[in-house]
C-alpha positions as CSV (number, residue, x, y, z in Angstrom):
1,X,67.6,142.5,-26.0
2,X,68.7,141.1,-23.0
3,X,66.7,138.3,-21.5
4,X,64.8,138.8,-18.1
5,X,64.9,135.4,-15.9
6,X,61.1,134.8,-14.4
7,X,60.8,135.2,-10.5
8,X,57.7,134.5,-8.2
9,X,55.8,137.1,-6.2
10,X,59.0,136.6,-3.2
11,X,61.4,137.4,-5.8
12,X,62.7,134.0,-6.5
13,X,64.2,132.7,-9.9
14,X,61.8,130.4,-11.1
15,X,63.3,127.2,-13.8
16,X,62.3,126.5,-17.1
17,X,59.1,125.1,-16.9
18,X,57.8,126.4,-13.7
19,X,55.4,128.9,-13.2
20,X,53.4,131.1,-10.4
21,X,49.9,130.4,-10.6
22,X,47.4,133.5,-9.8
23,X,46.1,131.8,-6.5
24,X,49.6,131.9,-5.4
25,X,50.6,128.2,-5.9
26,X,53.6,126.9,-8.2
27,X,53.1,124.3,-11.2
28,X,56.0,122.6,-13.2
29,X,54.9,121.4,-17.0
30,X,57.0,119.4,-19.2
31,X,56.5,117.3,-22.4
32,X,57.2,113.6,-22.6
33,X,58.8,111.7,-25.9
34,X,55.4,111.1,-27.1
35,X,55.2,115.4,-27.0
36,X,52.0,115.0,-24.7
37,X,52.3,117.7,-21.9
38,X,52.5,117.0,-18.1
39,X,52.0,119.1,-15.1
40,X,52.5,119.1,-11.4
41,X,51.6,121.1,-9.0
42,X,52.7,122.3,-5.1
43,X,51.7,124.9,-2.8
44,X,55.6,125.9,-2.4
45,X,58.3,126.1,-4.6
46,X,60.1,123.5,-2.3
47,X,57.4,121.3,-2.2
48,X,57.3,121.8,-6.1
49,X,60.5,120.9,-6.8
50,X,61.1,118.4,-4.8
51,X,58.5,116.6,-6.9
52,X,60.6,117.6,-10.0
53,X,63.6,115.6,-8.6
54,X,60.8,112.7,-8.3
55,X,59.8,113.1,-12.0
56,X,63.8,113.6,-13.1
57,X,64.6,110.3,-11.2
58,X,62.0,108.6,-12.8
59,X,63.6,110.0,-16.3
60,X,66.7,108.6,-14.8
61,X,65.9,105.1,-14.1
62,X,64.4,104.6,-17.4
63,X,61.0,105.1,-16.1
64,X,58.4,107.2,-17.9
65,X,56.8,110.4,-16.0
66,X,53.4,109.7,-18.1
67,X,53.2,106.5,-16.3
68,X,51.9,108.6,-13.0
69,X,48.7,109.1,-14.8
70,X,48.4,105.6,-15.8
71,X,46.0,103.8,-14.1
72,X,45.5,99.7,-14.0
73,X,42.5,100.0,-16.6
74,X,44.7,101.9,-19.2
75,X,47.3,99.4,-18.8
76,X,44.5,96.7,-19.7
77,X,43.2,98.5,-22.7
78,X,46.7,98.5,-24.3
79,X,47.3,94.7,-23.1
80,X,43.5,93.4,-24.7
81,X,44.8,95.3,-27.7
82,X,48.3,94.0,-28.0
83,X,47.6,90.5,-26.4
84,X,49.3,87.4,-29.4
85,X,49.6,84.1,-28.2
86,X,46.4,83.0,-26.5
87,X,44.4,80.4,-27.7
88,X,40.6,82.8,-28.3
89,X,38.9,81.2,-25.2
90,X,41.7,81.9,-23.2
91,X,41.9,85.2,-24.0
92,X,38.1,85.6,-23.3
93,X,38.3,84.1,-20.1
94,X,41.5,86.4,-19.2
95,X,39.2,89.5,-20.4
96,X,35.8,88.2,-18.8
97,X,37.8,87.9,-15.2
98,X,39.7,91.1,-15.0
99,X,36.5,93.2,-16.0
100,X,34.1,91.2,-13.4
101,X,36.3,91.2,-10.4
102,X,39.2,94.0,-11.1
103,X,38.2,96.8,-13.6
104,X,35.9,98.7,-11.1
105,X,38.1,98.1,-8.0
106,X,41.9,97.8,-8.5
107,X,41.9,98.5,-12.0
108,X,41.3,102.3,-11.3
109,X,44.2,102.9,-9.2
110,X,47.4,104.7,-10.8
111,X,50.2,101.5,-11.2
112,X,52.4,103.6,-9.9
113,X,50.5,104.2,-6.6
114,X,49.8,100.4,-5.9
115,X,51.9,99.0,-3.4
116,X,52.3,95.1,-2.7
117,X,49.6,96.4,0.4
118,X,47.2,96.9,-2.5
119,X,47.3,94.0,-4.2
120,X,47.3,92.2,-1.1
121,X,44.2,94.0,0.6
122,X,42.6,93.3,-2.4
123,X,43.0,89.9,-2.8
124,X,41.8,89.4,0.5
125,X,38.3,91.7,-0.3
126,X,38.1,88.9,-2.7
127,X,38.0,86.2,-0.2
128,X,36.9,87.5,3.1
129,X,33.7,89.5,1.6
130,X,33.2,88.0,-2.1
131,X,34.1,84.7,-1.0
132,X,36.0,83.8,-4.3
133,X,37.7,80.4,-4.5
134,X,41.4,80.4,-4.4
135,X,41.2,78.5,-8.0
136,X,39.3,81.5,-9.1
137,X,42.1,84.4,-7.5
138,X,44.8,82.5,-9.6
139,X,42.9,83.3,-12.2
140,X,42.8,86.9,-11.3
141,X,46.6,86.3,-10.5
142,X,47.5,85.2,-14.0
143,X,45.8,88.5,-15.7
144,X,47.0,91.1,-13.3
145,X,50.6,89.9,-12.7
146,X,50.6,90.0,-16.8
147,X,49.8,94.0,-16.7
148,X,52.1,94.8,-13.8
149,X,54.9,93.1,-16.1
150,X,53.8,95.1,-19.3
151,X,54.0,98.1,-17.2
152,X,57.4,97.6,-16.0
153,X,58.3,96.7,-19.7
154,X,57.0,99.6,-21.0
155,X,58.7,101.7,-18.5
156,X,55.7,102.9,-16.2
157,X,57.2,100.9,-12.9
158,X,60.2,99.5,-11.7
159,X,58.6,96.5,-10.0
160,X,55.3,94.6,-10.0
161,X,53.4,94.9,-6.9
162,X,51.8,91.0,-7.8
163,X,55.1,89.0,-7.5
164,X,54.5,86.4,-4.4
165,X,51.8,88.3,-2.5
166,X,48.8,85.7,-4.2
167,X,51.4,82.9,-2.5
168,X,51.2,85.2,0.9
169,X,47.4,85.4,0.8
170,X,46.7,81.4,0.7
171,X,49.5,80.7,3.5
172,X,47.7,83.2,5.6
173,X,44.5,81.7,5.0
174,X,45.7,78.2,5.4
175,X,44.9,77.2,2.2
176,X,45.7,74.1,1.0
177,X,45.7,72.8,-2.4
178,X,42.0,71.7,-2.8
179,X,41.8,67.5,-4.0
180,X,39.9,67.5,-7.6
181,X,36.8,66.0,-6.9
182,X,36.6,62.3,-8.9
183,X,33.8,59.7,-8.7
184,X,34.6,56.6,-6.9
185,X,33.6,53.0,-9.0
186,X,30.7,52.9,-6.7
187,X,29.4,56.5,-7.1
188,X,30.3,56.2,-11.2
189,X,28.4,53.0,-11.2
190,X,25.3,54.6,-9.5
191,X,25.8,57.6,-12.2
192,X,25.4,55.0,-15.3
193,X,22.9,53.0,-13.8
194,X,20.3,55.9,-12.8
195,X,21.2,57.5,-16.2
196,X,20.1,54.1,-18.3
197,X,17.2,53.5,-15.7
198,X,15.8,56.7,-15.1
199,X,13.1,57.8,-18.8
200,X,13.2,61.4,-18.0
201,X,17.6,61.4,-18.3
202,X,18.0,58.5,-20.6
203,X,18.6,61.0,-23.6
204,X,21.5,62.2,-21.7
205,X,23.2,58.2,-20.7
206,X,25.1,58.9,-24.2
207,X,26.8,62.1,-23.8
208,X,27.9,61.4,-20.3
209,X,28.8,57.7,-20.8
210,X,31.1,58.7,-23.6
211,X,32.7,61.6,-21.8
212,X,33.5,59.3,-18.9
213,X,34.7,56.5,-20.9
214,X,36.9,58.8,-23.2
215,X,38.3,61.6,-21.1
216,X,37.4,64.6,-23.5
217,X,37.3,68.0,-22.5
218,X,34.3,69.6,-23.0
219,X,35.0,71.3,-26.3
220,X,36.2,68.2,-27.7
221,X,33.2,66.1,-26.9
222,X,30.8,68.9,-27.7
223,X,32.6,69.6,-31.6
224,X,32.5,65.7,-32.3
225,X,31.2,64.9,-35.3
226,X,30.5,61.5,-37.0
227,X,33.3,61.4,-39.6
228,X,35.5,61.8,-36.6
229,X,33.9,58.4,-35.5
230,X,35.2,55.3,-37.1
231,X,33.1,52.9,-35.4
232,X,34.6,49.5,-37.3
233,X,38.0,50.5,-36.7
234,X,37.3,51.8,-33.4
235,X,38.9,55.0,-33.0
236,X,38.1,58.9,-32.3
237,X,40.0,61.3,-34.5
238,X,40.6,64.6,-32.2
239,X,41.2,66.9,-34.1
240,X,39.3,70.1,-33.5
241,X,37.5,71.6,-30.6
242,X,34.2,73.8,-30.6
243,X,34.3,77.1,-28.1
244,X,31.2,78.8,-26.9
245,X,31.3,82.5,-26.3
246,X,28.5,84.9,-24.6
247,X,29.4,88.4,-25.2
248,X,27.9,91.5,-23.2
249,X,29.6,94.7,-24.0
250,X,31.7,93.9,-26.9
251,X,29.5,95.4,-29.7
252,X,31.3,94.5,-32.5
253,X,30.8,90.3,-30.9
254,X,28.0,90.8,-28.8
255,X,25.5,87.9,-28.5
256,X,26.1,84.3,-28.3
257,X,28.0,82.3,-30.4
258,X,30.3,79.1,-31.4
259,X,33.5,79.0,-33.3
260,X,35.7,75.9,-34.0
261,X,39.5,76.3,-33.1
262,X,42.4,74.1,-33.3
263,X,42.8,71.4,-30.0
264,X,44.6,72.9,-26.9
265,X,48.0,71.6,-27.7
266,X,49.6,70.1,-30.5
267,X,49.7,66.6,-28.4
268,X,46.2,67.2,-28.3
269,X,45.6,65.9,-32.2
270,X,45.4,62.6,-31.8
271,X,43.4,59.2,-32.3
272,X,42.1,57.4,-29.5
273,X,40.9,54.1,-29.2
274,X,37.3,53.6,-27.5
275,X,35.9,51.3,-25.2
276,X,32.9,49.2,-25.7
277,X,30.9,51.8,-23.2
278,X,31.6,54.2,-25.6
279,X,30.7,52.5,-29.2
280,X,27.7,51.1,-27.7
281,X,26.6,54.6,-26.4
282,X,27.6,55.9,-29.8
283,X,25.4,53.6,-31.9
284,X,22.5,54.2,-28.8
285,X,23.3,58.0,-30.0
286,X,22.6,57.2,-33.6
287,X,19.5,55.5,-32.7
288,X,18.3,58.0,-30.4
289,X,18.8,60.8,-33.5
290,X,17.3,58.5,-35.8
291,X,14.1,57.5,-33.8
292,X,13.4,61.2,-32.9
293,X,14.6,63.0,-36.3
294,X,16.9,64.6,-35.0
295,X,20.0,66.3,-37.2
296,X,22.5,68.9,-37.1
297,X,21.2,72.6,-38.2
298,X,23.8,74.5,-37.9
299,X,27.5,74.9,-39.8
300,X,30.2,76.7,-37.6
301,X,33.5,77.5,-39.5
302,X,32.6,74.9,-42.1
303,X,31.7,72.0,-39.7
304,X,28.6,70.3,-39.3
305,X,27.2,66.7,-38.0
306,X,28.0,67.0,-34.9
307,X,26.9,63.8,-32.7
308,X,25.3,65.5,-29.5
309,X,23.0,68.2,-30.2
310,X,20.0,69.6,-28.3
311,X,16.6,70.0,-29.2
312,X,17.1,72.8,-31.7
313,X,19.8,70.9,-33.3
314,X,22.6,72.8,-32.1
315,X,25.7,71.5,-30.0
316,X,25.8,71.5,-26.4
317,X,27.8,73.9,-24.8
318,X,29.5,73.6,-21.0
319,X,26.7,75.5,-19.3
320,X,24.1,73.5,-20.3
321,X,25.9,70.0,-19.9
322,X,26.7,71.0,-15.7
323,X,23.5,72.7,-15.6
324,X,21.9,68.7,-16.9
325,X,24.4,67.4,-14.3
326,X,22.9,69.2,-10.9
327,X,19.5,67.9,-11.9
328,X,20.7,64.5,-12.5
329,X,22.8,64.7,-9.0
330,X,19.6,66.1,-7.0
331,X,17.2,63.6,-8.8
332,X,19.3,60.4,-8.3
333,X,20.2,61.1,-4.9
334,X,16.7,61.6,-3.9
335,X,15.7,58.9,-5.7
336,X,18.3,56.8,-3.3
337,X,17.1,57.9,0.0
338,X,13.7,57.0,-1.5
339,X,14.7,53.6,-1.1
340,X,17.1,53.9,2.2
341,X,17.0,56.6,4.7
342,X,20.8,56.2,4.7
343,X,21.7,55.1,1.3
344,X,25.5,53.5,1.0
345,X,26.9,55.7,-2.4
346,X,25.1,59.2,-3.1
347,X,26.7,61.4,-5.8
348,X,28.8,64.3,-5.1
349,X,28.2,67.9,-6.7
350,X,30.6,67.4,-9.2
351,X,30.8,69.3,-13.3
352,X,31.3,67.7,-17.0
353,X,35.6,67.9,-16.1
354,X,35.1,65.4,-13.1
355,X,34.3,63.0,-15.9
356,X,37.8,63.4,-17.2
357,X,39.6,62.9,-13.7
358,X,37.5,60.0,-13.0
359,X,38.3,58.2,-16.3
360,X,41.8,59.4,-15.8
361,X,41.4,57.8,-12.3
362,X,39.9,54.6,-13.7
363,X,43.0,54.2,-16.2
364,X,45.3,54.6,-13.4
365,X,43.9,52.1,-11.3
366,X,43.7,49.6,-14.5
367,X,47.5,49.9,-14.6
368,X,47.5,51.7,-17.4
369,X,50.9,53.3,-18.8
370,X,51.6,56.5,-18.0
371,X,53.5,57.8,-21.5
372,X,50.2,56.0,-22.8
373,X,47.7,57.8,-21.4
374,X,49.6,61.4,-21.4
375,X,48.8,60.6,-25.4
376,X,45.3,59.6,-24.5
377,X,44.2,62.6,-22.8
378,X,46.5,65.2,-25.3
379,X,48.2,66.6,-22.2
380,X,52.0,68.2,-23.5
381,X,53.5,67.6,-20.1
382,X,53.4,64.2,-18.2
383,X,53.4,66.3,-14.8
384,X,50.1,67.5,-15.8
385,X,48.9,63.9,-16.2
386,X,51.0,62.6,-13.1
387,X,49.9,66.0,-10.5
388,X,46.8,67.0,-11.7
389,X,44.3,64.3,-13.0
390,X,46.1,61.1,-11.2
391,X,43.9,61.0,-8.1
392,X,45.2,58.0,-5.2
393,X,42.1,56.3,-4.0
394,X,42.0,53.8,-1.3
395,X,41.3,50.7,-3.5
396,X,44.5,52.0,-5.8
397,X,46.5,51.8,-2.5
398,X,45.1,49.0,-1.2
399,X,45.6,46.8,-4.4
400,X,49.4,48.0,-4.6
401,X,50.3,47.2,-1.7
402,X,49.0,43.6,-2.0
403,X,50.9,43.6,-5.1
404,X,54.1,44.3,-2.9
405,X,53.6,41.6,-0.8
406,X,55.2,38.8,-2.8
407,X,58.1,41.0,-3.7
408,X,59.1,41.4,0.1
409,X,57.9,38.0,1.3
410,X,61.1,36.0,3.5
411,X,61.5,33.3,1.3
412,X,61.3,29.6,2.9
413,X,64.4,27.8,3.9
């Protein structure tokens, strides 16, 4: 029997594939590599196939026609389940920042509709009407310039729409890289003193004094324990770090919740030597637990005895330990203009990491060795100890310079 091509109501030959819908319109189906079936649609047959050079091109190029239905979202879901490499907070923190600020805006556009345009409208929504912090977009930055770069790997686009445009939003705002906020001595000094002085925050002079005089991230202070404390010898073991997680939607993790995971870096495991501030506000710490009964009540991934705990004998985590900080900052400062309506040194808003670029700061100033104190704070790259936590303060400069002075003085005939 001899075949019969298909034609259309004006008596066209229509292709393999296409078809004459009953309202007069033309559609073009086709099944990808995955044998999931695609259609598109045109009121022509012109308009129709021009879209079917569109979808061969894309064949063409390497590019996948399914990725037209892709949208930013399903890209994310095959990321978050895909995802190796992260350290767990990371990874939480990537997640927790695409679904608050992207999911519900740019994540349901189709990738292959989003122009650099997109991204770059969007990123200025972010600062113009949500008033975001640039520290907070590159953030947003690092999760969605990932998912444009799966996308192209997995043959959905042929470019990624993030590349530079983040660098094009904060030149068109001006934006300079913002200074990292560090105490001055005087302002550290005024810290210490209103935390020893002051009965209602003495219970807090420990944690704080140690975390200043030690340079541990927040994790690391919070999963100290007391066999990681060799007060004779005087030396911290780091060795661990406790994570915090609060969990909305996940139902399989939802609640709150600590976990104990291995430093940030392998430079990170290391031994450092403590100051007298800090053995003295250990021992004050033992004292403290001692007077008021106080122990640890908790085991997370087999660890226990943890030094600073709360009332309920759990560790602190980073919310509460800022949240302590903005009473302590409001309280001393109006405790200063108590005594003079223009007091010399007030405190400055400032959170638990300040405490790490001041005592960075403070070694610095002391002449400390660089190579020494990358190993002191656990940083892998000296760049990150030299650019990022080394902050110039006028008494540095000033004392350098006086340093200079005999090494370009005219010697006397």
């Amino acid at each position: 029997m001899a075949y019969t091509k298909r034609k259309d109501s004006s008596r066209a030959v229509l292709k393999k594939g296409e078809l004459q819908r009953p309202n007069g319109t033309y559609s073009y189906s086709w099944y990808d590599c995955n044998h999931k079936r695609h259609y598109i649609y045109g009121k022509t047959l012109e308009e129709l196939r021009c879209k079917e050079k569109e979808v061969a091109k894309k064949d063409i190029d390497g590019l996948r026609p399914s990725g037209r239905y892709m949208t930013l979202n399903d890209i994310y879901n095959i990321w978050k389940e895909v995802k190796r490499g992260l350290k767990l907070n990371t990874f939480e923190n990537y997640k927790y920042t695409y679904e608050t600020f992207v999911k519900d805006s740019l994540g349901r556009q189709k990738i292959v509709l989003i122009k650099k345009t997109d991204v770059r409208r969007f990123y200025n929504t972010m600062v113009d009407e949500r008033g975001l912090s640039f520290a907070m977009l590159d953030n947003i930055q690092s999760v969605v310039h990932q998912l444009f770069d799966m996308a192209i790997d997995d043959g959905y686009i042929s470019s990624n729409p993030a590349d530079r445009v983040l660098k094009e939003i904060k030149k068109s705002h001006s934006c300079q890289t913002e200074e990292r906020c560090v105490l001055t001595k005087a302002q550290q000094d005024l810290f210490l003193r209103f935390l020893r002085e002051n009965p209602t925050y003495r219970h807090w002079y420990p944690v704080f004094s140690v975390m200043l005089g030690t340079g541990l991230r927040v994790g690391e202070i919070s999963g100290l324990r007391w066999c990681d404390v060799d007060l004779e010898k005087g030396f911290i073991s780091i060795n661990h770090t406790l994570a915090y997680f609060c969990h909305r939607d996940e139902a399989y993790k939802k609640g709150c919740y600590f976990e104990v995971h291995s430093p940030k870096t392998k430079n990170s495991v290391r031994n450092i030597p403590m100051l007298d501030i800090v053995k003295e506000s250990l021992k004050e710490q033992k004292s403290l637990m001692d007077e008021s009964g106080a122990e640890c009540k908790v085991i997370i991934d087999g660890y226990s005895d943890f030094i600073f705990l709360n009332k309920d004998g759990l560790p602190f985590q980073q919310g509460i330990l800022n949240k302590a900080l903005r009473r302590i900052i409001r309280d001393c400062n109006d405790a200063e203009f108590e005594k003079d309506p223009e007091p010399n040194v007030l405190l400055p808003h400032f959170s638990c990491h300040t405490l790490r670029h001041t005592f960075t700061t403070r070694a610095i100033e002391a002449g400390m060795n660089v190579k020494a104190l990358q190993n002191f704070l656990g940083h892998k790259d000296i760049q990150t100890t030299l650019g990022r936590y080394a902050h110039q303060t006028d008494d540095l400069m000033f004392s350098s310079i006086l340093s200079l002075e005999d090494m370009f003085a005219v010697p006397k005939i």
